[in-house]
C-alpha positions in Angstrom: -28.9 27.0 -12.9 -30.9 24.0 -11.2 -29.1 22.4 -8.5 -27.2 19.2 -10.0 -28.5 15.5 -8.7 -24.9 14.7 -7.9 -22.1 15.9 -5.6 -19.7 13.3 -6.7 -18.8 11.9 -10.1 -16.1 9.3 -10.1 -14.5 8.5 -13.2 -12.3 5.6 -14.7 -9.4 6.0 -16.3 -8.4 3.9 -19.4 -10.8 3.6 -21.8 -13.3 6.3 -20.4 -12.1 9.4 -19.2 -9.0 9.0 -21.2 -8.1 7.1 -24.7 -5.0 5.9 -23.2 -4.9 3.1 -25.9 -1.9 4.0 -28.1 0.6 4.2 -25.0 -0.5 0.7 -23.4 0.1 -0.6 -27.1 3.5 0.2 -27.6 4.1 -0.7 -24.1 2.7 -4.1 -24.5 4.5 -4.6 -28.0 7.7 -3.4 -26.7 7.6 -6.7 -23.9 6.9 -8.8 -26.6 9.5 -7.4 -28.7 11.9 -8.7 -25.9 10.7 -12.2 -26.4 10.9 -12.1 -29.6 7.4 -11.4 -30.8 5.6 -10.1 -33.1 3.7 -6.9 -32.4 -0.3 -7.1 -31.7 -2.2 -4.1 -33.7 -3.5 -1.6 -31.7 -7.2 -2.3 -32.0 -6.2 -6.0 -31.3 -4.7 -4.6 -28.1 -7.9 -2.8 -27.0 -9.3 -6.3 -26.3 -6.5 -6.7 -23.8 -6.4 -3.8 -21.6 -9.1 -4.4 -19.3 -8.4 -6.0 -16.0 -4.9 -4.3 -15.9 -1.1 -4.8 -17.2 -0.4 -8.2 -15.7 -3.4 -9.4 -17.9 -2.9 -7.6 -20.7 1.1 -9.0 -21.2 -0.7 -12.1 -20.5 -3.3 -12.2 -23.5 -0.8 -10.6 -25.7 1.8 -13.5 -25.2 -1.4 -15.8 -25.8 -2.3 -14.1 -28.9 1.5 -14.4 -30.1 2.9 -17.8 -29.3 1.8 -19.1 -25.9 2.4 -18.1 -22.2 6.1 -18.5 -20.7 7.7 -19.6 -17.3 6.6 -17.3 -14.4 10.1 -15.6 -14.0 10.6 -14.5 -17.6 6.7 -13.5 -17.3 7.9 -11.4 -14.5 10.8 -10.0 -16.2 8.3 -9.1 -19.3 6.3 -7.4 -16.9 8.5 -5.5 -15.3 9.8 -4.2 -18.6 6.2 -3.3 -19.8 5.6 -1.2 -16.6 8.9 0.7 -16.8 8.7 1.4 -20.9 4.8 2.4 -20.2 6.2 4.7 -17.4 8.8 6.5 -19.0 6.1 7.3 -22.3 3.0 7.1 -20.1 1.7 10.4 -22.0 2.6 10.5 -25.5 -0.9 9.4 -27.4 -2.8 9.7 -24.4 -5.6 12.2 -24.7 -9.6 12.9 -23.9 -11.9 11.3 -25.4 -14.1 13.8 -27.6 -15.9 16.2 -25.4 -14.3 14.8 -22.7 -13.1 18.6 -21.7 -15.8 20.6 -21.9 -17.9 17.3 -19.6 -15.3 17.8 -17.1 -15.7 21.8 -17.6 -19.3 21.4 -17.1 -19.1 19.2 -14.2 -16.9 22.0 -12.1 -19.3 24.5 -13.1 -21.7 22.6 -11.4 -19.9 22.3 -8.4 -19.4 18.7 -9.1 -16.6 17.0 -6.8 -14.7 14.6 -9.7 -12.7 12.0 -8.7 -10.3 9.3 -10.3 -10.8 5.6 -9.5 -9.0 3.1 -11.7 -7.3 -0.4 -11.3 -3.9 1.4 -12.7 -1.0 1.9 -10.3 -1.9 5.2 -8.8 1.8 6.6 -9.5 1.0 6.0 -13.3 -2.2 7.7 -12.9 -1.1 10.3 -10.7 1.9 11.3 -13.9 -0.4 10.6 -16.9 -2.3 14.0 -15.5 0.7 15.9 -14.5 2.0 15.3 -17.8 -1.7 16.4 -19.2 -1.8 19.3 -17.1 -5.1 18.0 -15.7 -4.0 17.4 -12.0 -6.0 20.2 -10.7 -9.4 18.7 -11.9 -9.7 16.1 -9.7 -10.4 16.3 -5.9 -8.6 12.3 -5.3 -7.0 10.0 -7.6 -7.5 6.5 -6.0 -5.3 3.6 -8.0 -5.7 -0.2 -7.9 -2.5 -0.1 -5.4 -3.6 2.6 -3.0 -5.2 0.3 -0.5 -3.3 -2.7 -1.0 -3.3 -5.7 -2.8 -6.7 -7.4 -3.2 -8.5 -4.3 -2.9 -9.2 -3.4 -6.7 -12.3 -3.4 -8.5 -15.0 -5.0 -8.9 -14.4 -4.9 -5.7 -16.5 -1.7 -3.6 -13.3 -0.7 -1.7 -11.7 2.0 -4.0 -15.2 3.8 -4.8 -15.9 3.7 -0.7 -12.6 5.3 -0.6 -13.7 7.6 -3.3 -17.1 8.4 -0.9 -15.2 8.7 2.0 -12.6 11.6 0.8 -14.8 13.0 -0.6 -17.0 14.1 2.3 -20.5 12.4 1.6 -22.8 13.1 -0.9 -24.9 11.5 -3.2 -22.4 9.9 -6.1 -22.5 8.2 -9.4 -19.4 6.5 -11.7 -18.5 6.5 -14.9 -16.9 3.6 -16.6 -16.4 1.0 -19.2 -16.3 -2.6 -17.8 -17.7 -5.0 -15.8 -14.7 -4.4 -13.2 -16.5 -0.5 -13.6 -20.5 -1.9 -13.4 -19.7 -4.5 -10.8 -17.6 -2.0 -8.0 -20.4 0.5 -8.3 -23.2 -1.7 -8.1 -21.4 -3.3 -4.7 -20.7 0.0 -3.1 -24.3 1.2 -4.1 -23.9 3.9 -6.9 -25.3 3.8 -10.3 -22.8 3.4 -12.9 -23.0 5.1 -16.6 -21.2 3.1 -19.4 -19.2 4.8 -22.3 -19.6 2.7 -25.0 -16.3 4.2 -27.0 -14.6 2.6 -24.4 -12.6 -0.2 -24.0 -15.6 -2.5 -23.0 -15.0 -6.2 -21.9 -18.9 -7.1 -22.7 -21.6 -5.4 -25.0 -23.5 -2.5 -23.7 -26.7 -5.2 -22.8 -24.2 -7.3 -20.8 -22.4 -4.8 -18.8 -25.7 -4.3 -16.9 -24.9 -0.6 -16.3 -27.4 2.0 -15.5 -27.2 3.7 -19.1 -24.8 3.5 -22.1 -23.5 6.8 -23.6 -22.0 7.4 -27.1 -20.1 10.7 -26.5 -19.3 12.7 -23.6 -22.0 15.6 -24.7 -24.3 13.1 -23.3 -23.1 12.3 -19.7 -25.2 15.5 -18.0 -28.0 14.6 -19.4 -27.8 10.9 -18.5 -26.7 12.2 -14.7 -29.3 14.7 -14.6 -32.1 11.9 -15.8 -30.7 8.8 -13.2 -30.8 11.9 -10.6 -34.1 12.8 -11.0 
């Protein structure tokens, strides 16, 4: 087999390595459902989830009758986090062909990595509970380095670069928080457009857009040549 283009493939979470939809809904509902609210549909939610859980409680309560005072928006919040924890797993899965990619990748010798704006505990149990721990040389969340550190800002992917020894690197994502971190800390960054994207393909000004997870190699293999 040729030698792969890239040592080090670094992956978000929600929306692109894993359809983590489902979960964050019921999480989101069950806060509103403490205020009172109606529920938000699922696929309304997906318009939501990126930038994190703060926002997302935040465009739900828009979306259902207008924000609230700080401290019960706190008290929401803090409800969302701990329902979302104790089921942070149970209609979480891959994305189609999202198995066999990260098969591939290993086979490779590809060093895969885990960089998303989620708590890193939450990350760090969703694969525990997926059995998918082993697959991943770091899993970097939007806490490990502090506040103010997440993307788009470079820091987490530098951290990414930096346990992982060197290399030449590319990421894998699904929002400008995705395009924008990669494109600061210098690595190209492929789009999965089944993801939970904040803009259209055009707009996320990534290096490529992909359709299905079949087509990631190929896409690596071409931005590496």
């Amino acid at each position: 087999m040729t030698s792969f283009p890239f040592e080090i493939v670094g992956f978000d979470l929600d929306g692109t390595l894993l359809d983590s939809l489902g979960d964050l809904a019921h999480a989101v509902n069950h806060a509103l459902s403490l205020e009172g609210r109606s529920p938000v549909p699922v696929e309304e939610v997906r318009g939501f989830v990126s930038g994190g859980a703060r926002k997302m409680l935040a465009n739900a309560m828009l979306a259902t009758g207008g924000a609230v005072d700080d401290a019960r928006f706190e008290e929401l919040h803090d409800a969302l986090l701990a329902y979302y924890e104790a089921n942070i797993a149970v209609e979480t899965r891959h994305f189609p062909g999202g198995e066999a990619m990260l098969d591939e990748l290993a086979a490779r010798g590809v060093r895969i990595a885990v960089v998303t704006n989620k708590l890193e505990r939450f990350a760090v149990k969703i694969f525990a509970e997926l059995g998918l721990s082993d697959r991943f040389y770091t899993v970097i969340g939007g806490d490990t380095l502090g506040p103010g550190r997440a993307k788009p800002r470079p820091d987490l992917i530098e951290l990414m670069l930096e346990r992982g020894g060197g290399g030449r690197a590319a990421y894998v994502g699904d929002t400008t928080y995705d395009t924008r971190a990669a494109a600061a800390a210098g690595l190209p960054c492929i789009v999965v457009g089944f993801g939970f994207n904040d803009f259209s393909a055009e707009e996320l000004n990534a290096a490529t857009v992909i359709g299905h997870f079949d087509e990631l190699i190929p896409a690596l293999e071409r931005l590496g040549a």
